[in-house]
C-alpha positions as CSV (number, residue, x, y, z in Angstrom):
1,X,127.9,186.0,215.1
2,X,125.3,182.8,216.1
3,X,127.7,180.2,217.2
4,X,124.3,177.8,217.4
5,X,120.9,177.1,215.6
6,X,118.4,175.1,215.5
7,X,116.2,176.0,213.0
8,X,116.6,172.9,211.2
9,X,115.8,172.4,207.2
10,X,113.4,169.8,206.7
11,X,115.2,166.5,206.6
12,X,114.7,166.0,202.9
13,X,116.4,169.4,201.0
14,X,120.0,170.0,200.8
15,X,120.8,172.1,203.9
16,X,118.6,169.9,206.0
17,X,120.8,167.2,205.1
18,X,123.9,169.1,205.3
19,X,122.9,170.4,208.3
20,X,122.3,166.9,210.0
21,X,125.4,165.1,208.7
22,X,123.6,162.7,206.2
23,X,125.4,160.7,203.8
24,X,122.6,162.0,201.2
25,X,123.9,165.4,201.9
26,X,127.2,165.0,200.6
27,X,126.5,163.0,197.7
28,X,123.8,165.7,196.7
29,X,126.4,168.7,197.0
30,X,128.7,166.9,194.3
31,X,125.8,167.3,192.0
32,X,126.1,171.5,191.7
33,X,129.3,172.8,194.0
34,X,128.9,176.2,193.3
35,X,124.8,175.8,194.8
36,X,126.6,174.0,197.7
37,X,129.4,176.5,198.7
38,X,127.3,178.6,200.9
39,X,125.9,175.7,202.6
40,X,129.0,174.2,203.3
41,X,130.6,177.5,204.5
42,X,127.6,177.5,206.9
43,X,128.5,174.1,208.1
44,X,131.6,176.3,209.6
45,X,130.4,179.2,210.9
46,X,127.3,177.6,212.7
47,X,127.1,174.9,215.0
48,X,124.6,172.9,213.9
49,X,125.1,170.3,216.1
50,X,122.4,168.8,218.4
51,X,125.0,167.8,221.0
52,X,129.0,168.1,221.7
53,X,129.3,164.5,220.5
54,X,128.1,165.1,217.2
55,X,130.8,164.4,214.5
56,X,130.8,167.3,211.7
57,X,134.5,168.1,211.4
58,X,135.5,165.5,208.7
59,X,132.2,165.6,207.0
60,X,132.8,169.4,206.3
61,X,136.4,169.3,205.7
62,X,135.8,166.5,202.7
63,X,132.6,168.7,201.6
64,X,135.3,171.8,201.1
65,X,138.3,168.8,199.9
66,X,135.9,167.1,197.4
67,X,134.1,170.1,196.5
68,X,137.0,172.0,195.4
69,X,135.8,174.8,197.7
70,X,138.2,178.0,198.7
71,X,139.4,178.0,201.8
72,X,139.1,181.5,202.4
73,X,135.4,181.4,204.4
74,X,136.6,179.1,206.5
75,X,139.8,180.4,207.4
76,X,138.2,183.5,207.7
77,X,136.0,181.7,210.2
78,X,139.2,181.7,212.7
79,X,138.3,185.2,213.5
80,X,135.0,184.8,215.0
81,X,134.4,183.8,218.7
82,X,136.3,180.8,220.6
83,X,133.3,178.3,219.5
84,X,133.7,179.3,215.4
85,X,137.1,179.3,215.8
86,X,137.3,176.3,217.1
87,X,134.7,174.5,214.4
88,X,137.2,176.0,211.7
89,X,140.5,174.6,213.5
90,X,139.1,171.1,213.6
91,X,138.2,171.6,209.5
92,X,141.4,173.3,208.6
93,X,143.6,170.7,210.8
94,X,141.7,167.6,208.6
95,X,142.0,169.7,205.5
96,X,146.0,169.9,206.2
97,X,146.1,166.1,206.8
98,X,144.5,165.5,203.4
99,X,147.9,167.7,202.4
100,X,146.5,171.0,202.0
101,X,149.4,173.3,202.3
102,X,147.4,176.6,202.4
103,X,145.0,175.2,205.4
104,X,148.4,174.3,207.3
105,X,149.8,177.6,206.9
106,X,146.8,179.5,207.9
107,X,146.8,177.5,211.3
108,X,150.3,178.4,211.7
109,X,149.8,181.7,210.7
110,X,146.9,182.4,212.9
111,X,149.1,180.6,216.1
112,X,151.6,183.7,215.4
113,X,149.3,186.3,215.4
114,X,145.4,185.2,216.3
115,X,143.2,185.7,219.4
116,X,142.5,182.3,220.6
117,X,146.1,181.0,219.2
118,X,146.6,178.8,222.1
119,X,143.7,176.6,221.9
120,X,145.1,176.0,217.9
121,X,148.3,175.2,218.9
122,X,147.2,172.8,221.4
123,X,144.4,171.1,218.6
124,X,147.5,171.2,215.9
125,X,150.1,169.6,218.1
126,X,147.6,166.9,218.8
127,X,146.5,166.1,215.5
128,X,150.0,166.8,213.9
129,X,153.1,165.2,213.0
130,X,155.6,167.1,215.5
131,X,157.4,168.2,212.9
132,X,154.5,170.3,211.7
133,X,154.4,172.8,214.8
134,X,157.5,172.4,216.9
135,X,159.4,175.6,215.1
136,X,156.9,177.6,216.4
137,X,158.3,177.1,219.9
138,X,159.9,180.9,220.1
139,X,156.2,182.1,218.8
140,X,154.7,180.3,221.8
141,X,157.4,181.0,224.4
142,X,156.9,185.2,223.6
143,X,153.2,184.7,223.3
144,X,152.8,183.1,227.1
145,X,154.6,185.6,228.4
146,X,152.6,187.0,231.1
147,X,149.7,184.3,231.0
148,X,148.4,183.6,234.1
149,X,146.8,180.2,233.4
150,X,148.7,176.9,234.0
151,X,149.9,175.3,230.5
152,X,149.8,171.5,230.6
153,X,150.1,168.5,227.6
154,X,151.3,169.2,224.1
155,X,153.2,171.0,222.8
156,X,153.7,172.5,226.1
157,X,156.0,169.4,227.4
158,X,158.2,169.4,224.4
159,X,159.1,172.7,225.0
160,X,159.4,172.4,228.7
161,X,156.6,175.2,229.4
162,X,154.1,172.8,230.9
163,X,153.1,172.9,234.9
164,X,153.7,170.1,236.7
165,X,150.5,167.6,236.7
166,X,147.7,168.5,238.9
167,X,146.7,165.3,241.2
168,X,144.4,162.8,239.9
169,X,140.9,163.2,241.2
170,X,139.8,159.5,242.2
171,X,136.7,159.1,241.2
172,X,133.7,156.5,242.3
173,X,136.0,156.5,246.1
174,X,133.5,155.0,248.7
175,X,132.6,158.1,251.2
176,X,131.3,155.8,254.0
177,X,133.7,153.4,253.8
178,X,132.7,152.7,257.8
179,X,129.4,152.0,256.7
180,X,127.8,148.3,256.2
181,X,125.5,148.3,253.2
182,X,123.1,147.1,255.1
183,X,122.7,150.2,256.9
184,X,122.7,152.1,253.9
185,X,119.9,150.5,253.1
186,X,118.4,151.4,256.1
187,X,119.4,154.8,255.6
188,X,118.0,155.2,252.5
189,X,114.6,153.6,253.7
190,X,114.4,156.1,256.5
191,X,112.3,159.6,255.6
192,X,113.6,161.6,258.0
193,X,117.0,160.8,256.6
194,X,117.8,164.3,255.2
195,X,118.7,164.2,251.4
196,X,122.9,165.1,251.8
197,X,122.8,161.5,253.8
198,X,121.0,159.7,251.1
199,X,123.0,161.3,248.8
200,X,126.0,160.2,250.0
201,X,124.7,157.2,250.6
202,X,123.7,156.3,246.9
203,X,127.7,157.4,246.5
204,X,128.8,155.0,248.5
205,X,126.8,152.0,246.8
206,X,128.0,153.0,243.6
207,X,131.6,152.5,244.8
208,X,130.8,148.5,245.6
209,X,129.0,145.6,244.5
210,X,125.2,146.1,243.1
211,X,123.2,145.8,246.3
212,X,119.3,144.4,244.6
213,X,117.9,145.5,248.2
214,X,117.8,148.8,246.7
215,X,115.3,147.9,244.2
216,X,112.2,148.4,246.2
217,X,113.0,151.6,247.4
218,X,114.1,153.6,244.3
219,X,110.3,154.5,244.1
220,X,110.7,156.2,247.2
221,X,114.2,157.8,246.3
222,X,112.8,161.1,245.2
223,X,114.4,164.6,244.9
224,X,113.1,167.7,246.7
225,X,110.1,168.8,245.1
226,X,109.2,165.4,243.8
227,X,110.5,166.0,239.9
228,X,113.6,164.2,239.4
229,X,115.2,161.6,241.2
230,X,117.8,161.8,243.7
231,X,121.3,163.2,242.5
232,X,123.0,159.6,241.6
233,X,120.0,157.3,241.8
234,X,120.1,156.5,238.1
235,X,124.4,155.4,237.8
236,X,123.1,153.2,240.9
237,X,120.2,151.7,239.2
238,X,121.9,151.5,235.5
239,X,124.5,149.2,237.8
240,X,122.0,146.9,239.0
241,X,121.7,146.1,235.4
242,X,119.7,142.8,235.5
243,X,118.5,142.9,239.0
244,X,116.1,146.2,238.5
245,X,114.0,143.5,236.6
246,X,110.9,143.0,237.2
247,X,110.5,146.2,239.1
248,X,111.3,148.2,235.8
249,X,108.4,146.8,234.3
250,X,106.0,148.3,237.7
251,X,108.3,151.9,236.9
252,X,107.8,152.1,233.4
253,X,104.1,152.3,234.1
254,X,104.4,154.7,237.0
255,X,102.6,157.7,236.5
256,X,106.0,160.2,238.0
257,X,108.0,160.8,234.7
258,X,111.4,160.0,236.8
259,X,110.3,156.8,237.9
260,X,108.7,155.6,234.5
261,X,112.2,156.6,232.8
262,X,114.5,155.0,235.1
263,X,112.0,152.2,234.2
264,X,112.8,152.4,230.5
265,X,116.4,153.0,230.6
266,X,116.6,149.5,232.4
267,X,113.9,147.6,229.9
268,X,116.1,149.2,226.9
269,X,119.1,147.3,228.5
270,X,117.9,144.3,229.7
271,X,114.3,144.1,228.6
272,X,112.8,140.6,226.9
273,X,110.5,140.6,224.2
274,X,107.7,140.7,225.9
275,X,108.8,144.6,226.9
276,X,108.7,145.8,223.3
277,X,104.9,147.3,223.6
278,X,106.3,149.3,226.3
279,X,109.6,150.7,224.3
280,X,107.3,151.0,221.3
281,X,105.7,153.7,223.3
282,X,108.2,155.4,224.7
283,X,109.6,156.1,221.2
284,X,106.7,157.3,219.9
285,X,106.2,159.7,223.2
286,X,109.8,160.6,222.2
287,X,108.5,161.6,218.5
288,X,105.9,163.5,219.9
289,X,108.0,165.3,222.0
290,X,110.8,165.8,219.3
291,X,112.9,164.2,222.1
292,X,116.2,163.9,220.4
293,X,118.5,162.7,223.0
294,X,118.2,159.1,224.1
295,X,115.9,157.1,221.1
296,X,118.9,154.9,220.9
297,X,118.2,153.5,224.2
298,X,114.5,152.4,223.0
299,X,116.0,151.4,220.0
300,X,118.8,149.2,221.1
301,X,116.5,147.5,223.5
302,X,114.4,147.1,220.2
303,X,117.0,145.2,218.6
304,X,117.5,143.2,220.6
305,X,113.2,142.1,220.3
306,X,114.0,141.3,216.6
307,X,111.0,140.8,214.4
308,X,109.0,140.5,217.4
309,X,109.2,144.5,217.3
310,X,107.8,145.4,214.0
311,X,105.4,148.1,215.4
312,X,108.5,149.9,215.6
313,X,109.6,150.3,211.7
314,X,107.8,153.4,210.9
315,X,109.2,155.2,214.2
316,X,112.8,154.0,213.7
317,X,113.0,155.1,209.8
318,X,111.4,158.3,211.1
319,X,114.3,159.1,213.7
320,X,116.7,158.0,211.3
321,X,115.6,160.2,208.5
322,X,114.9,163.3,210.9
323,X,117.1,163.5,214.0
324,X,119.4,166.2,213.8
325,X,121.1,163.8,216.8
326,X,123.5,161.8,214.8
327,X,125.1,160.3,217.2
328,X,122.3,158.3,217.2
329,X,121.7,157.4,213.8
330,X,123.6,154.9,213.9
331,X,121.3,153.0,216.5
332,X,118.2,153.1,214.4
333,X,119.6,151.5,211.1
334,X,121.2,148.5,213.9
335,X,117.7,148.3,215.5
336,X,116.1,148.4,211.7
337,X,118.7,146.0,210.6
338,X,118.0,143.4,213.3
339,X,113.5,143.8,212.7
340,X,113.5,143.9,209.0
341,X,116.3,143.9,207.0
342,X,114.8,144.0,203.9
343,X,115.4,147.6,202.1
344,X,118.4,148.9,203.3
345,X,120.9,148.2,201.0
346,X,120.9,151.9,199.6
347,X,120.8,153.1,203.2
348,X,123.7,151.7,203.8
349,X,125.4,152.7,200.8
350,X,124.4,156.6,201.7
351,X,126.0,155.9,205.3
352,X,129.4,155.3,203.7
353,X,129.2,159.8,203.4
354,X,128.0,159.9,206.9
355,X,129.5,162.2,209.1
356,X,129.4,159.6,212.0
357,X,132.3,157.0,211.8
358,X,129.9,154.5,213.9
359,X,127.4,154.8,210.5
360,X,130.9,154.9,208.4
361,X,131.9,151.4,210.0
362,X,128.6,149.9,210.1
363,X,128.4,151.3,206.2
364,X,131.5,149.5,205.2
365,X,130.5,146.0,206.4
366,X,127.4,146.0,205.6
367,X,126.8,147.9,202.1
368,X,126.2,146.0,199.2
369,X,129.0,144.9,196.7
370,X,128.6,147.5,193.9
371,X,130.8,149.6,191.5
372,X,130.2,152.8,193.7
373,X,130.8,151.0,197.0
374,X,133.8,149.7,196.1
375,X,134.9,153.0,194.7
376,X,134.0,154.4,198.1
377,X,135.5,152.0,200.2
378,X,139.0,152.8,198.6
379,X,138.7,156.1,198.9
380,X,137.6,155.5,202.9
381,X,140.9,153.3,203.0
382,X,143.4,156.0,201.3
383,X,141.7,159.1,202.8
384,X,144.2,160.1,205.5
385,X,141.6,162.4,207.0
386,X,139.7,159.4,207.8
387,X,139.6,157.3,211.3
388,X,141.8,154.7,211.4
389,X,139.1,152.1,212.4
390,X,137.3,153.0,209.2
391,X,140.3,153.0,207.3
392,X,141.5,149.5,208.3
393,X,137.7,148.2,208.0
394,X,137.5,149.1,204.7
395,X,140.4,147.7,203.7
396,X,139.7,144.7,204.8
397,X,136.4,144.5,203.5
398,X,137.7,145.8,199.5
399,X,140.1,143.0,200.2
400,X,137.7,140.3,200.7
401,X,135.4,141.6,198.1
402,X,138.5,141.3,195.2
């Protein structure tokens, strides 16, 4: 079975939508369930994510919940490789929150006797009330008989099964404690430094205080090859934050692709006005490109240009219509929102059926006060699927709007 496609619907018919986590999606499927089903059951047995941090799990368990859909294909689902199995856990789990008996049994049912039974447990233990899985301690005990591999967290410390806690790796430690800053400097300036040194010398500034005497040789602070940067040069510029300005301007402009996108990851985050020309291009180079992954950078450093960055309306309502990203939808209605505000309103209202809960809470403060919003915003608040950070938001907005 294809655990992942990309062969992406346009944005504007039902599985595009479906398939990219849109609000309009949602609201469209309620129209004709039965012309849905399939979709949705596709939702489950493909990953149609762009990236891990996608949210699709509550936006496919209320699709099956408020659909009225049989659980059967995705339970089914639990059969197929670790990935699909997975996808239908995190479905089934939400589904059994929202007090669907049959999805909690299956999940049960499939810890007794399924392939990939300990990852479930693991997700249902997390996501449960303990009373939910702790009788299935026996099931667990027989079934990890023989396992090899070291069983650590829930439920595995309740039922005192769990290893003892591997150490901590401590992370961002200074390797060259020894060394003056100064001299890494110098180090880093030197070409017949070999790379390993620099390397471990970027390390070691990324463990203190942001040094700006690294900004004049980050053009110099190239990879084997010439391609990329050094391994750990962008943390250690991202930390200089403010002081990689001006220089990010001179970068941006650079004719080496590394170089010109450190440059823009530093005018997204602390670029002035006067910058938005140059973001502005880099989003449309990013259209062009069908460069999904990082547009929100542009288009928070947008934002923050206000109305001064209109030439970048058209690109923004494009990614937010077609990015099958949406983690990053979220970024382009904020970046709209702060250029011109003016025709949102029903955007927002779709939002409140996104499958992001960014877009949920931004949804929720921001959509207009109508019959349907409120509707939806108690439904947000009861759903016991639903985040708790949207929950309590819209509560607290229903509140202040009766």
């Amino acid at each position: 079975m294809t655990q992942r496609r990309y062969e992406y619907a346009p944005a504007g018919t039902l599985p595009g939508l479906l398939q990219r986590g849109r609000g309009l999606g949602a609201r469209m499927a309620q129209e004709d369930p039965a012309a849905a089903a399939e979709l949705v059951y596709g939702c489950v047995r493909w990953d149609w994510r762009w990236d891990s941090v996608d949210q699709r799990a509550l936006y496919v368990a209320r699709l099956v919940r408020d659909l009225a859909l049989p659980l059967g294909p995705v339970v089914e689902t639990l059969a197929g490789g670790q990935d699909a199995c997975e996808r239908a856990t995190r479905v089934l789990e939400l589904l059994a929150r929202g007090g669907s008996a049959e999805a909690r049994e299956a999940l049960r049912a499939y810890v007794r006797e399924g392939e990939h039974w300990r990852d479930v447990l693991e997700a249902v233990a997390d996501a449960w009330p303990v009373e939910w899985w702790d009788d299935l301690a026996d099931v667990a005990r027989e079934r990890s008989r023989g396992l090899t591999e070291e069983l650590w967290g829930e439920p595995w410390d309740r039922w005192g099964l769990a290893a003892p806690v591997p150490e901590r790796v401590v992370r961002g430690r200074d390797p060259m404690p020894e060394v003056a800053s100064a001299r890494l400097l110098e180090l880093l300036a030197d070409p017949a430094e070999p790379e390993n040194r620099k390397v471990s010398a970027l390390c070691a500034l990324d463990a203190r205080e942001p040094e700006a005497g690294l900004v004049p040789l980050v053009p110099s602070l190239k990879a084997a090859g010439g391609a990329d940067a050094l391994p750990r040069l962008p943390i250690v510029v991202r930390k200089l934050g403010a002081l990689a300005m001006p220089a990010a301007r001179e970068w941006a402009a650079a004719g080496e692709p590394w170089l010109a996108g450190l440059g823009h990851q530093v005018l997204a985050a602390y670029g002035e006005p006067e910058d938005a020309p140059l973001l502005v291009a880099e989003l449309e180079r990013d259209w062009v490109e069908r460069r999904w992954c990082g547009p929100l950078l542009s288009a928070r450093g947008l934002a923050r240009c206000g109305a001064g960055a209109k030439d970048a309306v058209s690109l923004l309502r494009r990614f937010w219509l077609w990015t099958p990203h949406s983690y990053e939808r979220a970024a382009y209605l904020e970046a709209l929102a702060a250029i011109e505000p003016a025709g949102l309103d029903q955007v927002y209202v779709e939002c409140l059926w996104d499958c992001e809960e960014d877009a949920r809470l931004l949804a929720v403060a921001q959509a207009p006060d109508r019959p349907e919003v409120r509707e939806r915003l108690a439904y947000l608040r009861d759903d016991p699927m639903e985040e708790p950070a949207v929950r309590a938001a819209a509560g607290e907005r229903l509140a202040a709007l009766t």
